[in-house]
C-alpha positions as CSV (number, residue, x, y, z in Angstrom):
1,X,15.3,-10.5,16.6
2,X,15.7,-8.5,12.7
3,X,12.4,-7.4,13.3
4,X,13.6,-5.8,16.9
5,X,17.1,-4.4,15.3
6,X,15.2,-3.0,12.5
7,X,12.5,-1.3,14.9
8,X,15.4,-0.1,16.8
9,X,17.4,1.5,14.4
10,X,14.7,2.7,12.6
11,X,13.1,4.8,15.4
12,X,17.0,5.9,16.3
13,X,17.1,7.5,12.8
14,X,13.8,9.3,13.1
15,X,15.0,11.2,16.2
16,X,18.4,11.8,14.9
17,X,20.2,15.3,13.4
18,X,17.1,17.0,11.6
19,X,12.9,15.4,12.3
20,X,11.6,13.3,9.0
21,X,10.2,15.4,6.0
22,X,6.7,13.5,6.3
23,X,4.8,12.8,9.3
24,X,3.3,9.5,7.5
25,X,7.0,7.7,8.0
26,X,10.2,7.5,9.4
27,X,11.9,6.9,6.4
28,X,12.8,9.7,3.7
29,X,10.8,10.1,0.5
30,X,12.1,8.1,-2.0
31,X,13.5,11.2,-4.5
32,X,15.6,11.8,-0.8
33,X,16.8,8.7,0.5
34,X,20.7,9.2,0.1
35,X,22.7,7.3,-2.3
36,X,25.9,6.3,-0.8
37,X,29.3,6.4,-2.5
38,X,29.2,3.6,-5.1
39,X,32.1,0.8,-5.6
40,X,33.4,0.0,-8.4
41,X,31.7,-2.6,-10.6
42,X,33.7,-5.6,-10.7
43,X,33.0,-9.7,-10.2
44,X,34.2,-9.5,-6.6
45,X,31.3,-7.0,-6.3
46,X,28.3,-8.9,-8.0
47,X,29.6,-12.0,-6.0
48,X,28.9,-10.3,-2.8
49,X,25.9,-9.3,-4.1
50,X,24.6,-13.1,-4.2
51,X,25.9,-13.4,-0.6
52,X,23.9,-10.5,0.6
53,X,21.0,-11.7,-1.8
54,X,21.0,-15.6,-0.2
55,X,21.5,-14.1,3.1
56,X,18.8,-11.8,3.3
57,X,16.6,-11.4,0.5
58,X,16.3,-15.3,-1.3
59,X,13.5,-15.6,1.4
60,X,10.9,-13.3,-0.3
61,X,12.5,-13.0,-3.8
62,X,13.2,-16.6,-4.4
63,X,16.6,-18.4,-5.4
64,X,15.7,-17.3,-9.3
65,X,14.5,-13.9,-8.4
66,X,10.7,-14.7,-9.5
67,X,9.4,-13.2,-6.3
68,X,8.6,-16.6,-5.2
69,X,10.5,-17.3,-1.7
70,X,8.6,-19.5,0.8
71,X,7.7,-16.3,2.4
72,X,6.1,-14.8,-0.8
73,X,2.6,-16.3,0.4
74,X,2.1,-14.9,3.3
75,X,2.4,-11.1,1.9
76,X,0.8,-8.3,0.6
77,X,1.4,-7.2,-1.9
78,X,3.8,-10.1,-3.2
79,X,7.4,-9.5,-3.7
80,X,9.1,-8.3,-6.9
81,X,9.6,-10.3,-9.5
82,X,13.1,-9.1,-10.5
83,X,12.7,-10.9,-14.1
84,X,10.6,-9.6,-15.2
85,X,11.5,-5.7,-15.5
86,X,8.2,-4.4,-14.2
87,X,9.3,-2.1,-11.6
88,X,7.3,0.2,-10.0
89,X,9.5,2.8,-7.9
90,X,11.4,4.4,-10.5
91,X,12.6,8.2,-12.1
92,X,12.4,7.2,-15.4
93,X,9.6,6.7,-18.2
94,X,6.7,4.4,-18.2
95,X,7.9,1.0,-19.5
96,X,11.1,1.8,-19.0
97,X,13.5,0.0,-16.5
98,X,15.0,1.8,-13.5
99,X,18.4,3.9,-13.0
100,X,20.7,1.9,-10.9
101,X,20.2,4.9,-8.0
102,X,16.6,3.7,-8.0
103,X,17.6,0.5,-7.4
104,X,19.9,1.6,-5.0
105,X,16.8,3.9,-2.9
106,X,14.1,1.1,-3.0
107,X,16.4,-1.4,-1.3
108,X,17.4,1.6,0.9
109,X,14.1,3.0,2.6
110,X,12.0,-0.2,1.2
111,X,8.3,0.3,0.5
112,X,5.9,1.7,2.7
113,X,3.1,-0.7,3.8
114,X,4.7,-3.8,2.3
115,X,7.3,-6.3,3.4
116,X,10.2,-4.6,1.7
117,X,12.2,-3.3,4.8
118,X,14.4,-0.3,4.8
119,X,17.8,-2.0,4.6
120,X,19.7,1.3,4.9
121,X,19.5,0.5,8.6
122,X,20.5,-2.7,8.0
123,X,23.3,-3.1,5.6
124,X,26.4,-0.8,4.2
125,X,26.4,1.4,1.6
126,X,28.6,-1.4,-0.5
127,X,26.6,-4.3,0.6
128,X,23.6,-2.9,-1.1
129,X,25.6,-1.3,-4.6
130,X,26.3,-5.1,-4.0
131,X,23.0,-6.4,-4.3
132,X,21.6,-3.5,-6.9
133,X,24.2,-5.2,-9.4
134,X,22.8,-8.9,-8.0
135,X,19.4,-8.1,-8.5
136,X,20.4,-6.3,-12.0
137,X,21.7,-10.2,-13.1
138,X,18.6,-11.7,-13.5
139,X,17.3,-9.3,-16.3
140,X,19.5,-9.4,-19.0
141,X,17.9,-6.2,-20.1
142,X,19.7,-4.4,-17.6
143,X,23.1,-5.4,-19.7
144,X,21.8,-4.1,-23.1
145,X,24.2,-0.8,-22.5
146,X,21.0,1.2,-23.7
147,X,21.1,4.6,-21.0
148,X,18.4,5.0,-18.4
149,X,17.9,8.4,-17.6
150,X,15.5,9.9,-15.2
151,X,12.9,11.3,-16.1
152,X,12.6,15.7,-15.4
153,X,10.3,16.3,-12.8
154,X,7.7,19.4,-13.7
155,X,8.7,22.7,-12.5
156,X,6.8,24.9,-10.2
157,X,3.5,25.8,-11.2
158,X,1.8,29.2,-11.9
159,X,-0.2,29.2,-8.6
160,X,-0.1,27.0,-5.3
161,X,-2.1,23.4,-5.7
162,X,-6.0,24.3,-5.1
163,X,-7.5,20.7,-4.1
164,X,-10.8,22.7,-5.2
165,X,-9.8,22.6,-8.6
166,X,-7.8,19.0,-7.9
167,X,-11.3,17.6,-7.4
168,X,-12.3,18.5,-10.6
169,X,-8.8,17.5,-11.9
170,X,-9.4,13.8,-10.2
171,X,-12.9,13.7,-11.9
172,X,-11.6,14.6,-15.4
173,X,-8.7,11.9,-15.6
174,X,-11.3,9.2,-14.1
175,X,-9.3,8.7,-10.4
176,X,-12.7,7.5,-9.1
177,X,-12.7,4.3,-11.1
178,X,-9.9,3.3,-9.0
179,X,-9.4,4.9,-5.8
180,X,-13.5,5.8,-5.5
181,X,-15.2,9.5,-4.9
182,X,-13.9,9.0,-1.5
183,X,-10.2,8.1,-2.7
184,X,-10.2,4.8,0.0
185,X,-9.2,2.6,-3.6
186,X,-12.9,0.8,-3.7
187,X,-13.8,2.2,-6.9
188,X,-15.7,0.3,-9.2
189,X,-12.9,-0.9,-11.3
190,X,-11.3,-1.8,-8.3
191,X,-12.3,-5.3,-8.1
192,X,-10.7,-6.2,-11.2
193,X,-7.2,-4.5,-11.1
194,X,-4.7,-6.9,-11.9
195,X,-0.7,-7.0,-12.5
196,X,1.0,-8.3,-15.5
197,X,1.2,-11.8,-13.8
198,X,-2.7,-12.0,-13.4
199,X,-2.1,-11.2,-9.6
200,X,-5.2,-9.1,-7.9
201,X,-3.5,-5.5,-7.3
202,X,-5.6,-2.9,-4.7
203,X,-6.4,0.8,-5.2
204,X,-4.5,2.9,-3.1
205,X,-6.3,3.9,-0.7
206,X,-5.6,7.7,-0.3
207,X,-6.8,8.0,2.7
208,X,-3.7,6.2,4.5
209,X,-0.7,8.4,3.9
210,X,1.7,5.7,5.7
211,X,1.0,3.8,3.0
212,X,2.0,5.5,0.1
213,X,4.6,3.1,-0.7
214,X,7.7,5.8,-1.5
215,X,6.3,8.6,0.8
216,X,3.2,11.0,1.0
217,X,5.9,14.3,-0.1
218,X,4.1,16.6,-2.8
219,X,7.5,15.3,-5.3
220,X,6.5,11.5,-5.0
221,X,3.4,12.1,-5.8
222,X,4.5,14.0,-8.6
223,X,7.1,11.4,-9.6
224,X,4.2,8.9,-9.5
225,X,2.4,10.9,-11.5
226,X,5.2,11.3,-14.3
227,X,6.6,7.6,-14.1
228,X,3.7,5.4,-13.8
229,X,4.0,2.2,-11.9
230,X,5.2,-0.7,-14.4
231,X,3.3,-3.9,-14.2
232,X,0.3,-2.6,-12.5
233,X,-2.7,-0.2,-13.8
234,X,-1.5,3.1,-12.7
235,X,-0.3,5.2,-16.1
236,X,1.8,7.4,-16.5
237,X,-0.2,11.0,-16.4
238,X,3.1,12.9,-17.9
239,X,1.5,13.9,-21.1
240,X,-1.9,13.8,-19.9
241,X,-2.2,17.1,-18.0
242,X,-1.4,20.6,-17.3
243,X,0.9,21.4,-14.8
244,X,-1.0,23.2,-12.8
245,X,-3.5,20.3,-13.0
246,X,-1.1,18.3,-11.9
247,X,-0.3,20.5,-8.7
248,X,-4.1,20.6,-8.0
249,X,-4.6,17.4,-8.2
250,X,-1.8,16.0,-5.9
251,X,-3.1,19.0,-3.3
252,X,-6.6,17.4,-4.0
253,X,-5.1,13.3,-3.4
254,X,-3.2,14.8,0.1
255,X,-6.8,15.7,0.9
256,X,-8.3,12.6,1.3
257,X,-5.9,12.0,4.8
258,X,-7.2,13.0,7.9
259,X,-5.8,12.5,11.2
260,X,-7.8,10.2,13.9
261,X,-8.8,11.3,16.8
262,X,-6.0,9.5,18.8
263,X,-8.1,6.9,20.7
264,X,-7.9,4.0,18.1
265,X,-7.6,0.7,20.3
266,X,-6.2,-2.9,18.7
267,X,-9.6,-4.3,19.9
268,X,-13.0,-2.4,19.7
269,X,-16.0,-2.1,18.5
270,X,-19.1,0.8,17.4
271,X,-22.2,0.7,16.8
272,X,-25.2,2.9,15.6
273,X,-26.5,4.7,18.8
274,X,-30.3,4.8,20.2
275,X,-31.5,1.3,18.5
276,X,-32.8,-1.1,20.8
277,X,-32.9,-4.2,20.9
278,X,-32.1,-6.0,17.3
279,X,-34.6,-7.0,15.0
280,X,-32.2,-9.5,13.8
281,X,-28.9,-11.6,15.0
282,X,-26.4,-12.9,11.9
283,X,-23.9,-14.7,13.0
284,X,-20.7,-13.7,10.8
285,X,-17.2,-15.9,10.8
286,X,-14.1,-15.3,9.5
287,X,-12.2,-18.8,8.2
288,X,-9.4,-18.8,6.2
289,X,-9.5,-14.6,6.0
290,X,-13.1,-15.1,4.3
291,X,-16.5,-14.4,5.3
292,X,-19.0,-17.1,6.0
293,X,-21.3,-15.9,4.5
294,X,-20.2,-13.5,2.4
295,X,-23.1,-12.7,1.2
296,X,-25.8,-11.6,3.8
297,X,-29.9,-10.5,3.2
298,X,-31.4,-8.1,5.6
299,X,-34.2,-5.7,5.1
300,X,-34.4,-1.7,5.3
301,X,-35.0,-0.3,8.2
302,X,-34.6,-3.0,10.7
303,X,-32.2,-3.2,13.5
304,X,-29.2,-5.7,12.3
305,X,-26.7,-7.1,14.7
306,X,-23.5,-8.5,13.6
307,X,-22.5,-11.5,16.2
308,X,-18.4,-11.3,14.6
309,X,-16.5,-14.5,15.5
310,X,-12.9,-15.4,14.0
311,X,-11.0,-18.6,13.2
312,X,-7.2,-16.6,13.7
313,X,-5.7,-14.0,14.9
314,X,-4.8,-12.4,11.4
315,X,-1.0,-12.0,12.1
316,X,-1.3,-10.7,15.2
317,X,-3.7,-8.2,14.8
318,X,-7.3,-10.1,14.7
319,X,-9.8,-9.3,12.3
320,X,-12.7,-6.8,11.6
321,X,-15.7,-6.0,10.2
322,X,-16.9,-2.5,8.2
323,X,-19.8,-1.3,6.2
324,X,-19.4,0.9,3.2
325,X,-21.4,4.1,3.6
326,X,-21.6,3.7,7.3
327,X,-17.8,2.6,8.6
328,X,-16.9,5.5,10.2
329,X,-19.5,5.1,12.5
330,X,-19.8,1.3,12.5
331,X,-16.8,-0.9,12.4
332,X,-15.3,-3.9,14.3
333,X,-11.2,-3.8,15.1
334,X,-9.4,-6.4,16.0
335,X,-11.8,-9.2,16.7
336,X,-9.7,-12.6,18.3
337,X,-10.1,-16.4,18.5
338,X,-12.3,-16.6,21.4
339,X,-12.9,-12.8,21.9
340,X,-16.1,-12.3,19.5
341,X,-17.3,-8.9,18.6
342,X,-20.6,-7.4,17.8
343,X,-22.1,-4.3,16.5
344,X,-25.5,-2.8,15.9
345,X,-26.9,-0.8,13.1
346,X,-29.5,-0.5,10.3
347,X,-29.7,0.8,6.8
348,X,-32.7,2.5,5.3
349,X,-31.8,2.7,1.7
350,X,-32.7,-0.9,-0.4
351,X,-28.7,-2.0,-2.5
352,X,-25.9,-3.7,-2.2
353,X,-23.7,-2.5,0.1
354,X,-19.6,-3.8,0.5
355,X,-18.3,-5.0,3.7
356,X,-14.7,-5.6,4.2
357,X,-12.1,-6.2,7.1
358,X,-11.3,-3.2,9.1
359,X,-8.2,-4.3,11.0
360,X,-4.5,-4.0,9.3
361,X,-2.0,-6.9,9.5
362,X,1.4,-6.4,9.2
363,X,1.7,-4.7,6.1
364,X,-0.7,-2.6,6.7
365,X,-2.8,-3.7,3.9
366,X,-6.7,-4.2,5.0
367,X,-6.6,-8.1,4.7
368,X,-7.8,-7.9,0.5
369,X,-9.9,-11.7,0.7
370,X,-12.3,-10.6,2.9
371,X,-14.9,-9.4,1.3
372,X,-18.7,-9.5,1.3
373,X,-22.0,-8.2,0.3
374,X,-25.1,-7.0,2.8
375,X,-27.9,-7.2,0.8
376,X,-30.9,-4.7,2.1
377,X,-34.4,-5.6,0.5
């Protein structure tokens, strides 16, 4: 029934007064989410703060805060760990803790492509100053009276972003490790990203604009830029560039999105054209949102079909199957318990090539276990 409410209101607030700044969500960038009228600070205040906390957020954050509510498991990424000061949505400096208004906008319009819901739709203005003071109690940091200030934003540059000179931007300050040439966040460091808990962290993949976790506006991406992202591998570029690098590199990162054609279906499947008959049948299963096998040996040049079978439903939304190099053109969506999937294709050039689950769950994170390896001889 939340989920329904929250659906509701949400799409009621995107057709309301003036349209949404960015076409990749319904919810306002985070530098523009509103900050309502704040109450004063007082006991009664941090009290109702645990209310609202055990009411609606104890299930994902945990009792302690830790990020480890019986609900943690089942999302990506996990929740915050509110003890541990590493937050990533902030306007001040890298390592630094957030303003209490950043506080107040993350709970607000939540985080794009995660579990964190926009309570703004859900709550009052006081119930959430409420819980920013709650959530403040478990880091005593936040009571050291030193000031957090936010951080300036870089003013306008000499000329307009050129994503021209961005690409040469991303390929100066190393993006590709990370995000890849082709900014989908399969780079070859990518693999090994981790947060400050040891926790596997993935690229962004740029390519997705929805999922830009505090919205795909030129200013959050400059924010990002300036700020960093505590806990997790993305620096802080603030003192690393020029800013007109900076403006041709965020035109160069907005880029990377490109708009389908409008035909996507939940459950479907392409293959290579013109093949014939297969040279060779694998059959491929998901179990416990892994491969078997993940590792699979074919030879170049001959015809390859994929017989895709799954185990669950993936949340709702199945699972897939995609080929690096070739996925626009061959890809599995949506594949269901007892509605297989195939697709047809061959690959000339002898490597390694990655294959990966194609279908989004809930979060609209590509499901990050499954993973494999086509090996062409």
């Amino acid at each position: 029934m939340k989920r329904v409410i929250l659906l509701v209101a949400v799409l009621a607030a995107g057709c309301s007064a003036k349209p949404p700044v960015e076409p990749a969500s319904l919810t306002p960038p985070f530098l523009e989410t509103p900050i309502g009228p704040r109450p004063a600070t007082t006991p009664a205040l941090l009290a109702k703060g645990k209310q609202v906390y055990e009411a609606n957020c104890v299930q994902c954050h945990g009792a302690a805060g830790k990020g480890d509510g019986f609900g943690a498991p089942f999302l990506v990424p996990l929740p915050r760990d509110f003890t541990s000061g590493q937050f990533k949505f902030r306007t001040t400096a890298s390592g630094q803790l957030p303003t209490d208004e950043d506080l107040f906008r993350t709970i607000s319009r939540g985080a794009n492509g995660t579990g964190m819901p926009p309570w703004q739709y859900l709550l009052p203005d006081e119930d959430r100053w409420a819980l920013v003071e709650y959530v403040k109690s478990f880091d005593a940091r936040f009571a050291d009276g030193r000031p957090r200030a936010p951080m300036p934003l870089p003013g306008a540059a000499p000329e307009p972003g050129s994503a021209g000179r961005g690409k040469e931007v991303y390929a100066k300050m190393q993006c590709a490790k990370c995000h890849g040439d082709d900014g989908r966040g399969v780079g070859p460091s990518a693999p090994t990203l981790t947060d400050t808990a040891g926790h596997h962290v993935n690229s962004r993949d740029l390519t997705l604009p929805a999922t830009f976790r505090t919205g795909w506006a030129e200013r959050e991406i400059m924010r990002t830029f300036e700020t960093g992202m505590n806990g997790v591998p993305m620096p802080s570029y603030s003192e690393a560039m020029q800013i007109q690098e900076k403006y041709d590199l965020i035109a160069y990162v907005k880029s990377f999105a490109k708009h389908g054609p409008g035909d996507q279906k939940r459950q479907t499947a392409q293959s290579m054209e013109g093949l014939g008959a297969p040279d060779r049948t694998i059959a491929l299963r998901e179990h416990a949102w892994k491969y078997e096998p993940s590792e699979i040996h074919v030879k170049a040049g001959e015809v390859v079909r994929i017989d895709f079978s799954t185990t669950d439903n993936g949340l709702g939304a199945g699972h897939g199957f995609a080929l690096d190099g070739i996925d626009q053109s061959v890809f599995i969506n949506g594949a269901m318990v007892g509605a297989p999937l195939s697709v047809t294709f061959k690959v000339d050039t002898p490597g390694r090539y990655h294959f990966y689950c194609a279908t989004q769950c809930s979060t609209s994170e590509l499901h990050p276990h499954m993973q494999g390896v086509l090996v062409v001889e």
